[in-house]
Residue frames relative to the residue before (quaternion, step in Angstrom):
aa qw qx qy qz dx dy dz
X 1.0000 0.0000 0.0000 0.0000 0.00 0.00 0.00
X 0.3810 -0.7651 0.4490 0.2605 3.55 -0.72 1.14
X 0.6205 -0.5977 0.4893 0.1357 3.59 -0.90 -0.14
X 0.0433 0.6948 -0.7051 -0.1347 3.70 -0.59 0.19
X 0.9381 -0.2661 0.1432 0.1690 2.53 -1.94 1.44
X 0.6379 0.6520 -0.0435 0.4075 2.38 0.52 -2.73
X 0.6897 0.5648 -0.1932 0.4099 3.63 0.32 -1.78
X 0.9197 0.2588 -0.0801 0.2843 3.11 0.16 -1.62
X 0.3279 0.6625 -0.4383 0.5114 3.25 2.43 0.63
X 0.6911 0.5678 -0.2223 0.3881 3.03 0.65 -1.53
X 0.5712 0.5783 -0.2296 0.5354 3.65 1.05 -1.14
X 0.7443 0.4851 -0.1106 0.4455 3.56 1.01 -0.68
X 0.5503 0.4693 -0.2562 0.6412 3.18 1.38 -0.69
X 0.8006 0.4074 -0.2670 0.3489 4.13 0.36 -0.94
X 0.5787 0.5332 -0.2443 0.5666 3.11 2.08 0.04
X 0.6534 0.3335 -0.3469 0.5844 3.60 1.52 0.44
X 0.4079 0.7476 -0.4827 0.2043 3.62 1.26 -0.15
X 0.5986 0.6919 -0.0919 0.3932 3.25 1.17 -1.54
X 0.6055 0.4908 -0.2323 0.5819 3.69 0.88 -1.24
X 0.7986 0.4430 -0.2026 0.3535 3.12 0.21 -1.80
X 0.7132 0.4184 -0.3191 0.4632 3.57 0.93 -0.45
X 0.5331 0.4787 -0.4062 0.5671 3.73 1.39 0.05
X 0.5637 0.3323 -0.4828 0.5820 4.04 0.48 -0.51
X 0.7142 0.4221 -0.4304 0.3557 4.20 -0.52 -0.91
X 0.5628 0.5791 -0.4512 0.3799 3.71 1.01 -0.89
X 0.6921 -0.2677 -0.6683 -0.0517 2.25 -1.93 1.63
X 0.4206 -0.8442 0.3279 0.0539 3.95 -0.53 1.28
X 0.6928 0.0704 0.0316 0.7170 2.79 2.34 -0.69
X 0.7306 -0.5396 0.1515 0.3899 3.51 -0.58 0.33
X 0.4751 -0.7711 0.3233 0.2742 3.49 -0.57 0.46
X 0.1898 -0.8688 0.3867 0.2443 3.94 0.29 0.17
X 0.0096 -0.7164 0.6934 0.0771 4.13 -0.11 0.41
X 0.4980 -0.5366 0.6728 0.1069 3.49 -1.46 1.86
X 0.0645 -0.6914 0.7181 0.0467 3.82 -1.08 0.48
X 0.0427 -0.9080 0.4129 0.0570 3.61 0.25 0.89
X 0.6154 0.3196 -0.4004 0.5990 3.15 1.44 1.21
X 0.7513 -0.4847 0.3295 0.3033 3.35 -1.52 0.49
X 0.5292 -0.6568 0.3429 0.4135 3.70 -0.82 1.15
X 0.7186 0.3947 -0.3992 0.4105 3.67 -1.22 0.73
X 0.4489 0.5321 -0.5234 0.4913 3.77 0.43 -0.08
X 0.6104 -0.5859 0.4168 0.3321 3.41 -1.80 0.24
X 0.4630 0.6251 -0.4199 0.4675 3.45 1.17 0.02
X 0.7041 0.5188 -0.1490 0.4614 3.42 0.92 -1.12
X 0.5809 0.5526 -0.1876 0.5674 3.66 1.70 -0.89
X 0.6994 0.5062 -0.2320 0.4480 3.37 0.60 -0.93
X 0.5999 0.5952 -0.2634 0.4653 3.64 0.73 -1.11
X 0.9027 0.1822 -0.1000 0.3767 2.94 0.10 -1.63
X 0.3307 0.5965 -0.5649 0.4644 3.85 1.61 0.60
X 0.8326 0.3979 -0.1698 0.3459 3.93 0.71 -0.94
X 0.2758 0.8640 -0.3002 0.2955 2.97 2.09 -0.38
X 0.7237 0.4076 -0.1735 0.5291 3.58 0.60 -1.52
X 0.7482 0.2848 -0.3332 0.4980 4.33 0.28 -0.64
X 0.7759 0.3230 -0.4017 0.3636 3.39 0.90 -0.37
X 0.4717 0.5450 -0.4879 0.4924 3.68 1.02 0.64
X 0.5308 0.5216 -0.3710 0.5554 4.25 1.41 -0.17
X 0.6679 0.6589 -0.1495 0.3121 2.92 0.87 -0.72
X 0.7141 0.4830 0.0532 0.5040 2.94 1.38 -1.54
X 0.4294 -0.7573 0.3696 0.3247 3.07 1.23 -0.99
X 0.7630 0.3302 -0.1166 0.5433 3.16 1.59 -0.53
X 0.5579 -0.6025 0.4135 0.3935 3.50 -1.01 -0.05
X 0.2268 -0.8184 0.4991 0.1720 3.37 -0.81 1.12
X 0.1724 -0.6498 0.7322 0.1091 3.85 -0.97 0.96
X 0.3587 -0.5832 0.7289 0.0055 2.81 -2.24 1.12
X 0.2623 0.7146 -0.6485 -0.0037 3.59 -0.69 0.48
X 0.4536 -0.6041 0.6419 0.1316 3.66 -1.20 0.96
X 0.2390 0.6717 -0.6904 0.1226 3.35 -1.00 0.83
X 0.2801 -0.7879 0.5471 0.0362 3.55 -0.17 1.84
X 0.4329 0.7684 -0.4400 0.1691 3.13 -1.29 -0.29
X 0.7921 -0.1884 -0.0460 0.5787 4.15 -0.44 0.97
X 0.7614 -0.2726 0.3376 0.4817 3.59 0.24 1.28
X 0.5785 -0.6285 0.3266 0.4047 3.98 0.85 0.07
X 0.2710 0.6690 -0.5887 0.3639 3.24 0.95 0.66
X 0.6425 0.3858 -0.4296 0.5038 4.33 0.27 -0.81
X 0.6675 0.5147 -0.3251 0.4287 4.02 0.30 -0.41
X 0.7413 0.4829 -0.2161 0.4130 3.06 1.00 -0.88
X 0.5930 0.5197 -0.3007 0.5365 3.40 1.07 -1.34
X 0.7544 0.4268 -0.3883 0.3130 3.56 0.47 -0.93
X 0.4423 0.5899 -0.4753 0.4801 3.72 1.21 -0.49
X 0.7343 0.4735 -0.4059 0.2680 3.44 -0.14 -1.77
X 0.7558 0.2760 -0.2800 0.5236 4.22 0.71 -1.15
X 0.2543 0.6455 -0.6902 0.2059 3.93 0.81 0.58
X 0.4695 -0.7161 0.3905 0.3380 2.90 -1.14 -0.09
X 0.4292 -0.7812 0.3343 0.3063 3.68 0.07 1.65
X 0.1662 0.7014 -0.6594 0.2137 3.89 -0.37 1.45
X 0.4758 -0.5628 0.5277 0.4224 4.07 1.18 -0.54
X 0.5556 0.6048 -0.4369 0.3670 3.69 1.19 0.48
X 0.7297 0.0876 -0.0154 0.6779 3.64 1.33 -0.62
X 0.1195 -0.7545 0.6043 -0.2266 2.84 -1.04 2.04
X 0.2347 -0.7809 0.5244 0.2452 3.21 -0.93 0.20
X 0.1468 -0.6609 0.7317 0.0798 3.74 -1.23 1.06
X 0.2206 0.7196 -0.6065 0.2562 3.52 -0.51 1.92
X 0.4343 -0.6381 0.5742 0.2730 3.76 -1.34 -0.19
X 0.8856 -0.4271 0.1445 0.1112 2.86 -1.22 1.27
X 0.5133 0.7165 -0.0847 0.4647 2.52 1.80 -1.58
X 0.6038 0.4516 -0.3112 0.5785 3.70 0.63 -1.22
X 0.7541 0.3286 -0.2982 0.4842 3.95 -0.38 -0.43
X 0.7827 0.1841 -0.3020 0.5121 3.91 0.14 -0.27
X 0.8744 0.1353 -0.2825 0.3705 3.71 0.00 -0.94
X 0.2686 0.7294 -0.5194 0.3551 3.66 1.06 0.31
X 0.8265 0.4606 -0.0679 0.3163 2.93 0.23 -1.99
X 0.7117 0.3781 -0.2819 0.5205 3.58 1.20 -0.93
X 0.8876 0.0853 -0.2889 0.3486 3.57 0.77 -0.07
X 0.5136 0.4901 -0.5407 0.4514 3.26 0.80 1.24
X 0.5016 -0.7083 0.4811 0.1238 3.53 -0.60 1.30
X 0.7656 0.3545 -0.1328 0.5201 3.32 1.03 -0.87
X 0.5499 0.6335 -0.4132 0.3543 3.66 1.15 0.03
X 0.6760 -0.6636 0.2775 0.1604 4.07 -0.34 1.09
X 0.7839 0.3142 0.0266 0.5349 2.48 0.16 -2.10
X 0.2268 -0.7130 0.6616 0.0490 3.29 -2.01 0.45
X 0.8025 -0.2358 0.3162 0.4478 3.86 -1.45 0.17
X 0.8001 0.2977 -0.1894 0.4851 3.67 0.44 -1.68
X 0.2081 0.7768 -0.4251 0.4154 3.65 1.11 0.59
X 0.7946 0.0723 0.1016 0.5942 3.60 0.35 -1.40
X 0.5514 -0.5315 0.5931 0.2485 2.71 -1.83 0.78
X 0.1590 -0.7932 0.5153 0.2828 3.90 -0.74 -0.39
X 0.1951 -0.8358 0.4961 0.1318 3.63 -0.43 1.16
X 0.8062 -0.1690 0.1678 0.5416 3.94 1.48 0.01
X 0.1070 -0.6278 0.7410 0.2127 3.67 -1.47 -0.16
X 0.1135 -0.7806 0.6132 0.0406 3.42 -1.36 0.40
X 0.8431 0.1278 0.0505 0.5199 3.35 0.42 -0.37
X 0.3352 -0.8695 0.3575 -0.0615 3.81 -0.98 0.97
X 0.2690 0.7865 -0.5540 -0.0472 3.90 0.51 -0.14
X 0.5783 -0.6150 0.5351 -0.0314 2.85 -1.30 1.83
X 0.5066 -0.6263 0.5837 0.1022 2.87 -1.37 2.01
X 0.2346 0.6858 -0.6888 0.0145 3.98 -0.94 0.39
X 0.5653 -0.5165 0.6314 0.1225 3.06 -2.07 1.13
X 0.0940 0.8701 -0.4836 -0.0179 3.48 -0.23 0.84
X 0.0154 -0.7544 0.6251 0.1999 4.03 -0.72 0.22
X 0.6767 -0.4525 0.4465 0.3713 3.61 -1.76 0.05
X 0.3587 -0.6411 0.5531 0.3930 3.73 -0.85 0.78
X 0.6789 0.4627 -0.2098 0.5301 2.90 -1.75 1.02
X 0.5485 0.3826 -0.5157 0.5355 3.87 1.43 0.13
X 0.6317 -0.4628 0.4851 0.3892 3.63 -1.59 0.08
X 0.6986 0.4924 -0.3376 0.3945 3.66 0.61 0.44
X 0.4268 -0.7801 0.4574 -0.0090 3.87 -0.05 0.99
X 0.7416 0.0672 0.2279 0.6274 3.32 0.38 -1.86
X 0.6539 -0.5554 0.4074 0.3128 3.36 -1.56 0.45
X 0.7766 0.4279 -0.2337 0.3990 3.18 1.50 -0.91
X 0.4126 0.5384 -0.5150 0.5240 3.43 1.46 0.50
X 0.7143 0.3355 -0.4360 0.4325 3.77 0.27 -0.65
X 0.4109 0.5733 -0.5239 0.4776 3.90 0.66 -0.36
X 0.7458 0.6075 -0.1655 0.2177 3.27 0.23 -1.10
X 0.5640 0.5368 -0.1145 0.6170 2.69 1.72 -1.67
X 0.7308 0.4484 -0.1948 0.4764 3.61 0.29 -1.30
X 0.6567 0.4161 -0.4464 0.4430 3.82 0.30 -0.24
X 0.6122 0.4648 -0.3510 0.5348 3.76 1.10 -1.31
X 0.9066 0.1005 -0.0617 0.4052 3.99 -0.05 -0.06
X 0.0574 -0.8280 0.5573 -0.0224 3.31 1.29 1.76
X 0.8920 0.3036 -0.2764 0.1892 2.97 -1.81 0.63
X 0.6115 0.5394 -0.2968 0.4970 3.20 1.78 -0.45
X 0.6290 0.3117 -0.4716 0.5336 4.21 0.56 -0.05
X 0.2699 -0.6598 0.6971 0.0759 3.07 -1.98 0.73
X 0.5450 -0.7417 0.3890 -0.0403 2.80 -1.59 0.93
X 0.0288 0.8087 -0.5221 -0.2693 3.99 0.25 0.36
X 0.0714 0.7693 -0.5901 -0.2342 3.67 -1.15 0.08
X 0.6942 -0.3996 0.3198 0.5060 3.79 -0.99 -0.31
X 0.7844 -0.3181 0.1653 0.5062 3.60 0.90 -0.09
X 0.5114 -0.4097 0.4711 0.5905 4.08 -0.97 -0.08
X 0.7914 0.2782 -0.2716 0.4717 3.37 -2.18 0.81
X 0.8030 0.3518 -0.3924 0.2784 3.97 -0.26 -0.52
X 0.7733 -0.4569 0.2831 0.3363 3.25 -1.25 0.00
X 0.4562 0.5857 -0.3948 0.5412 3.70 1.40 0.24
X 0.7294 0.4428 -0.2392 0.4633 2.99 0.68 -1.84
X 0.6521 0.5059 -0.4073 0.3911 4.02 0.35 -0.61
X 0.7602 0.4274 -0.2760 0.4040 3.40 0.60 -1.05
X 0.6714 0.3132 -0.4829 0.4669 3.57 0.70 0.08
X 0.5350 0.6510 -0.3572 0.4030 3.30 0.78 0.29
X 0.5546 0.5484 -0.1715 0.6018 3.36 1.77 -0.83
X 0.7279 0.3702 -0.3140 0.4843 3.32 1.22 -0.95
X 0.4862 0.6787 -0.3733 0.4044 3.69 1.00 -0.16
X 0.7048 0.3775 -0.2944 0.5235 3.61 1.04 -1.45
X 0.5042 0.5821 -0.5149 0.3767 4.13 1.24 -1.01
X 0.9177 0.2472 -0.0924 0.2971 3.33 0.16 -1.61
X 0.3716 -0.7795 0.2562 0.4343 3.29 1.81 0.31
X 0.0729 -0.8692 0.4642 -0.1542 3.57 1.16 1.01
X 0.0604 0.6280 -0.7662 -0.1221 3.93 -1.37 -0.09
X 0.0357 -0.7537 0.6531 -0.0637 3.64 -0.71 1.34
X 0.3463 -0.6325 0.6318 0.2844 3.95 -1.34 0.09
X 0.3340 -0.6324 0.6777 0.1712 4.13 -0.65 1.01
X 0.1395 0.5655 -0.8086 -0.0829 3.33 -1.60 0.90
X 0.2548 -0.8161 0.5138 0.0716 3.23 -0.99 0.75
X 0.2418 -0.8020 0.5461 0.0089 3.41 -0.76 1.39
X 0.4709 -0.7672 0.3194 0.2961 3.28 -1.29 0.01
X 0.7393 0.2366 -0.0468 0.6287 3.38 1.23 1.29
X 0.3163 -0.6245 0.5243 0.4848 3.34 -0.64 0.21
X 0.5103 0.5123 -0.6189 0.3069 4.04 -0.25 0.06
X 0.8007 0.1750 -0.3681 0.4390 3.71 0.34 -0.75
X 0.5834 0.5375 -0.5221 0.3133 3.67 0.54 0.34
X 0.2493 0.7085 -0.3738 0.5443 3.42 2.25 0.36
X 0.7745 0.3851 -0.1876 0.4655 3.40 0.48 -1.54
X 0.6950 0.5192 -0.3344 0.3682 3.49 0.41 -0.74
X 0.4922 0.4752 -0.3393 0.6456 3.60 1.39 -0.99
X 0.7295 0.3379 -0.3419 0.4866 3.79 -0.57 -0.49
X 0.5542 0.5628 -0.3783 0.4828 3.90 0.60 -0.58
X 0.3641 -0.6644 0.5741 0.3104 3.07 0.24 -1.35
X 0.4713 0.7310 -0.4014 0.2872 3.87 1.55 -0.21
X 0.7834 0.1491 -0.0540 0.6009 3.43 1.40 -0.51
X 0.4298 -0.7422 0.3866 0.3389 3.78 -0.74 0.89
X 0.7717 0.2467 0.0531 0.5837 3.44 1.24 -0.94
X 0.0968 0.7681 -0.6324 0.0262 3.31 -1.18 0.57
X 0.0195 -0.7701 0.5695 0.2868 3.24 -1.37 -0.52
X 0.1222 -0.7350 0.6537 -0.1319 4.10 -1.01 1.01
X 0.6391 -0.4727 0.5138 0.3226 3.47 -1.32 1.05
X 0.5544 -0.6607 0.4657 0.1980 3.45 -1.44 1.16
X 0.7514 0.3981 -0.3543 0.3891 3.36 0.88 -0.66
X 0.4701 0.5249 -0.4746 0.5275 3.74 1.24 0.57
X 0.7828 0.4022 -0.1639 0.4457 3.50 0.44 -0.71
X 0.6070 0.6900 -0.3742 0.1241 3.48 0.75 -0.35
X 0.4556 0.7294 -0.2387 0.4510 3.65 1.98 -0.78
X 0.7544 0.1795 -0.2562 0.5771 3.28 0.94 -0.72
X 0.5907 0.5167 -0.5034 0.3616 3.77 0.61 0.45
X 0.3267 0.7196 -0.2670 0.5514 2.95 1.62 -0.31
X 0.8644 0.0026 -0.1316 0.4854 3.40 -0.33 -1.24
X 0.8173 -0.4059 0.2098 0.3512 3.77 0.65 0.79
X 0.6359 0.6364 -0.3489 0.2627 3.12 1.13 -1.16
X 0.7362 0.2201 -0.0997 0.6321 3.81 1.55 -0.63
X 0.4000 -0.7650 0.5047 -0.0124 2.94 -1.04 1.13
X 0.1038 -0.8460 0.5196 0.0598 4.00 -0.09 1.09
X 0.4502 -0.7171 0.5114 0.1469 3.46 -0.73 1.88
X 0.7964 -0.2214 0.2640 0.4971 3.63 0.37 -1.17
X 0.1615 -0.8445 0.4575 0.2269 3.92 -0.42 0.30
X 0.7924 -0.4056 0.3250 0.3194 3.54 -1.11 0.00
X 0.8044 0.5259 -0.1748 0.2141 3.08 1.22 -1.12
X 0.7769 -0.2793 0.2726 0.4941 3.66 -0.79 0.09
X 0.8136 0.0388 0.2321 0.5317 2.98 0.05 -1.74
X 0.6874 -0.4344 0.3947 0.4278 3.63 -1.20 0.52
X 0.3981 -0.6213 0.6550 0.1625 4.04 -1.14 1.20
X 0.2887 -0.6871 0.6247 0.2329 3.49 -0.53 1.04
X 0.4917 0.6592 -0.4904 0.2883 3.61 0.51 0.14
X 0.6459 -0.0170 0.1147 0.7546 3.62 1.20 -1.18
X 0.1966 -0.8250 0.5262 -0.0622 3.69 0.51 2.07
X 0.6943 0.5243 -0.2696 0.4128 3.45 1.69 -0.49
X 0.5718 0.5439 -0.3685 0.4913 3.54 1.57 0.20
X 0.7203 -0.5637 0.3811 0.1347 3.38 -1.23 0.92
X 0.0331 -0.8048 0.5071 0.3066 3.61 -0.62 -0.20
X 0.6989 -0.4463 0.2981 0.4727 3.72 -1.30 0.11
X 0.4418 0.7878 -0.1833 0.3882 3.52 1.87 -1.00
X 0.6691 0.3600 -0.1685 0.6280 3.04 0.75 -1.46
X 0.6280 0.5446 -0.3135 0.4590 3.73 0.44 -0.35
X 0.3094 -0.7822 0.4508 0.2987 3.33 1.16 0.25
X 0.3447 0.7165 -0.3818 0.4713 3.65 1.22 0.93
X 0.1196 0.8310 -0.5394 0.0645 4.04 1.10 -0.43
X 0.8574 -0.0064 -0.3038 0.4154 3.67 0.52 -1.00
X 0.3300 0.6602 -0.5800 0.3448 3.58 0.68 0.77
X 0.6636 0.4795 -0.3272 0.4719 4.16 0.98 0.72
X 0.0092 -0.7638 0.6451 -0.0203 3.41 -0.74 0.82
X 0.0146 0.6862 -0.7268 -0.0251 4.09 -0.62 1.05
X 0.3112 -0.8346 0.4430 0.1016 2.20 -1.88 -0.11
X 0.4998 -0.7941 0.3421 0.0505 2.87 -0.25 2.17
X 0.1019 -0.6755 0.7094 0.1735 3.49 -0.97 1.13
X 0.0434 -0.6843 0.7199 -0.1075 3.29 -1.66 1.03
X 0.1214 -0.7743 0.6120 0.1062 3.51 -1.84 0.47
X 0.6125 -0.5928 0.5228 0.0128 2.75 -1.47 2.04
X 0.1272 0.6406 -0.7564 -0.0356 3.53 -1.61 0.38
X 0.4871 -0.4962 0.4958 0.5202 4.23 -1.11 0.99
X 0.8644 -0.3205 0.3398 0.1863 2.94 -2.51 1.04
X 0.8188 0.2684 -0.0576 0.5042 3.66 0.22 -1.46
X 0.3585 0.6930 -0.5485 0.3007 3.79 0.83 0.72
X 0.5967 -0.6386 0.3320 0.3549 3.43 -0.53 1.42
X 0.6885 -0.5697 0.3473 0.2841 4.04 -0.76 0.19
X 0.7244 0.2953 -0.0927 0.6160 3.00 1.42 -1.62
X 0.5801 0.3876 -0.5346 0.4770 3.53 0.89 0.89
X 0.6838 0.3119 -0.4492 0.4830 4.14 0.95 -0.06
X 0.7023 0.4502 -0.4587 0.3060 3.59 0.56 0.83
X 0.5436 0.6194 -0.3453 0.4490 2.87 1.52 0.36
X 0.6239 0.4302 -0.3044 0.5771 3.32 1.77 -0.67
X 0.5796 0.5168 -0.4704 0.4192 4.03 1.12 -0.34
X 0.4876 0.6308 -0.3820 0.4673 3.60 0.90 -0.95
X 0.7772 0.3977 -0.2324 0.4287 3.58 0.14 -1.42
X 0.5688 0.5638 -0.3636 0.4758 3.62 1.11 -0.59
X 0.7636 0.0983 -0.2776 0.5746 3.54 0.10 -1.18
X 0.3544 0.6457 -0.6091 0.2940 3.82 -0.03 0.69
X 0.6706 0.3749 -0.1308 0.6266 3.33 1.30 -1.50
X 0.7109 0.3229 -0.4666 0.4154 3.79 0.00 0.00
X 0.4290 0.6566 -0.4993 0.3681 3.85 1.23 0.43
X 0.5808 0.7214 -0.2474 0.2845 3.13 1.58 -1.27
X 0.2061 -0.7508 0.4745 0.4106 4.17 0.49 0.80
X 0.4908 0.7105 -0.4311 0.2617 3.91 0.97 -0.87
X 0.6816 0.4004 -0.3286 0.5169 3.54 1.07 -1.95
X 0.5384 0.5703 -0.4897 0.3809 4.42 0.77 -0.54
X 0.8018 0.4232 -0.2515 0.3389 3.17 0.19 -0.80
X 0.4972 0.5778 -0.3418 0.5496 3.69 1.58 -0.64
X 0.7316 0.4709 -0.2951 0.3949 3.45 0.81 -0.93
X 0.6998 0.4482 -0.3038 0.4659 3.20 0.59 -1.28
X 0.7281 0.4515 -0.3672 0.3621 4.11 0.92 -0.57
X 0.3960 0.6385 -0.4137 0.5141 3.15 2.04 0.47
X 0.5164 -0.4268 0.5927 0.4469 4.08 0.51 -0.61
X 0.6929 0.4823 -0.3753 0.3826 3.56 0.27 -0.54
X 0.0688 -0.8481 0.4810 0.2114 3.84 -0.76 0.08
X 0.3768 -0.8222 0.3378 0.2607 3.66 -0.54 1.21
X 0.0277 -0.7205 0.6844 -0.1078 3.67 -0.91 1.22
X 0.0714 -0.7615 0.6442 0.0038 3.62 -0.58 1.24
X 0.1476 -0.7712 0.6135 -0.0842 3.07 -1.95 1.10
X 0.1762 -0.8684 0.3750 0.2724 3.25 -0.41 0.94
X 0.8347 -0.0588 -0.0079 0.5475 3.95 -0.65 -0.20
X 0.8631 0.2755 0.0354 0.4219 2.54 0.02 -1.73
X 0.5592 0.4732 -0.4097 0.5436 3.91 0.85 0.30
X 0.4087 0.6904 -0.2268 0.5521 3.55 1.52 -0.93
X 0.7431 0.2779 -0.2387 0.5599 4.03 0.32 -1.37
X 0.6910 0.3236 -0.4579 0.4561 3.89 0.51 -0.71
X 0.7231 0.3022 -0.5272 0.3285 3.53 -0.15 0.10
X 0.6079 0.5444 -0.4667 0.3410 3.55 0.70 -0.04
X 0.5683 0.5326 -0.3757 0.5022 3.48 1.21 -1.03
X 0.5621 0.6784 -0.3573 0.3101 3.56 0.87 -0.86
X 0.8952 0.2023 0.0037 0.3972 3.16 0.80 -1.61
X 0.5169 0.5134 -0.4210 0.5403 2.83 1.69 0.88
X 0.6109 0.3928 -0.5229 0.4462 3.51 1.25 0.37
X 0.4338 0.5977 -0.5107 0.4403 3.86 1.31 0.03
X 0.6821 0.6129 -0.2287 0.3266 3.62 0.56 -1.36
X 0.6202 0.4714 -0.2312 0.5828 3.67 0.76 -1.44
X 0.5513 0.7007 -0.2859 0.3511 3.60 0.38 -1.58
X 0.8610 0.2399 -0.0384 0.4469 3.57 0.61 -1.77
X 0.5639 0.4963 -0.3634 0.5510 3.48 1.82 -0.53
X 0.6290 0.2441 -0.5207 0.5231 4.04 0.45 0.50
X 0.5193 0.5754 -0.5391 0.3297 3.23 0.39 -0.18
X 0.7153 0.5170 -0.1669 0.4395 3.63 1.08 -1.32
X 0.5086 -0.5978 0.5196 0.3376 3.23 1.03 -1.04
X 0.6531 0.6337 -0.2972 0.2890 3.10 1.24 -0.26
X 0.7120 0.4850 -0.1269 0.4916 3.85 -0.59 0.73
X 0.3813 0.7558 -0.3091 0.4334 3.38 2.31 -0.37
């Protein structure tokens, strides 16, 4: 069937629309959802990269915080934004794997969002009071197998990333601990320094000041590789333990159906700015420790640690 002109202009023109809106993207400022309250490391991280990755980009970058269930209300609201590269989400890992498996009432899922990167990490650590009768992880293993059930445990609350990993360490080392949950890793800080609990574990960049000045002592952390922050603490890794760690990975989110050549234009601009040694060094003097990913390395570790995550929340019961 032939064509008219007319048609095959027109047929042309809807076959540059696409391009032409990925070269014009961004036209107006860009918005990243913080779906927790301002100060947390989620909130620290963002806005240390905020300034190169808005040079980068081309556009001005806005921060808005919108707390609310552990970041499920931030999140959900990103996923039905409408997917143009105008409202994004700067969140942690956490919201996509343990959100979802234990909150019954949380929506959204993984195939929800596009993924535009991760950049930066604060590290899970196991922490006791200087001055407890434990040294090394493998003296408290020790301790804790010879007298199951009797040492308790602080974490940041049921479901978060404290609370999983000592769990994880429980199934590594075949442990039986008692959970006291707190609200955060700051007062499971307090409780370890109190004396209300022997052991805990809480995100490094809450805890690091007093590891620093001695007063707490850091068995072993979540992370890959030694945290130049405390270069003298162990990881779970080296412990021949790899999936007995969950950190926590800051990363940024754009809704599901955002056009391709508009989340590579914001990944590009991400690991552009995490090339930058300045943003490394802001980060790392944050506690946090910078480790960039691009998309797609970004989905295998999430798929990764959301089949660790589900996996242990039926195991627990949790999310029922």
């Amino acid at each position: 069937m032939r064509r008219s002109p007319l048609a095959l202009a027109t047929l042309v023109l809807l076959a540059l629309a696409v391009p032409a809106v990925a070269q014009q993207y961004p036209a107006r400022p860009v918005e990243f959802v913080i779906p927790f309250a301002p100060g947390g490391p989620t909130d620290t991280a963002i806005r240390i990269i905020q300034p190169q990755l808005a040079a980068n980009l081309g556009a001005a970058v806005v921060l808005v915080n919108k707390p609310g269930g552990g970041g499920a209300v931030g999140m959900d609201g990103v996923a039905k934004a409408r997917p143009d590269g105008y409202t994004l989400a700067a969140t942690v890992r956490s919201t996509l794997t343990i959100l979802p498996a234990t909150q019954p009432d949380v929506t959204y899922k993984i195939a929800d969002f596009a993924v535009i990167g991760s950049y930066a990490i604060d590290s899970g650590v196991i922490l006791v009071k200087a001055g407890a009768p434990w040294k090394t992880l493998e003296a408290f293993v020790e301790y804790a197998r010879k007298n199951p059930g009797t040492v308790t445990y602080g974490s940041a609350g049921l479901g978060t990333n404290s609370y999983f990993n000592m769990e994880l360490l429980q199934q590594a080392y075949g442990l039986t601990l008692s959970h006291v949950p707190f609200n955060g890793s700051g007062p499971v800080k307090n409780a370890i320094l109190g004396g209300h609990v022997p052991i805990g574990a809480a995100a490094l960049s809450a805890v690091l000041s007093v590891i620093r000045s001695g007063d707490i002592v850091a068995l072993a952390t979540s992370a890959s590789k030694r945290v130049p922050a405390i270069p003298g603490t162990p990881t779970m890794t080296e412990k021949g333990q790899p999936e007995a760690s969950l950190s926590t990975w800051m990363e940024l989110y754009a809704p599901a159906r955002t056009p391709k050549a508009i989340v590579d234009r914001l990944a590009a601009a991400l690991e552009k700015t995490m090339k930058d040694p300045a943003v490394i060094a802001a980060i790392d003097k944050a506690g946090l420790t910078a480790e960039y990913h691009d998309p797609a390395a970004t989905l295998r570790l999430v798929e990764r640690e959301n089949e660790i995550v589900v996996g242990l929340a039926k195991k627990l019961n949790l999310g029922q």
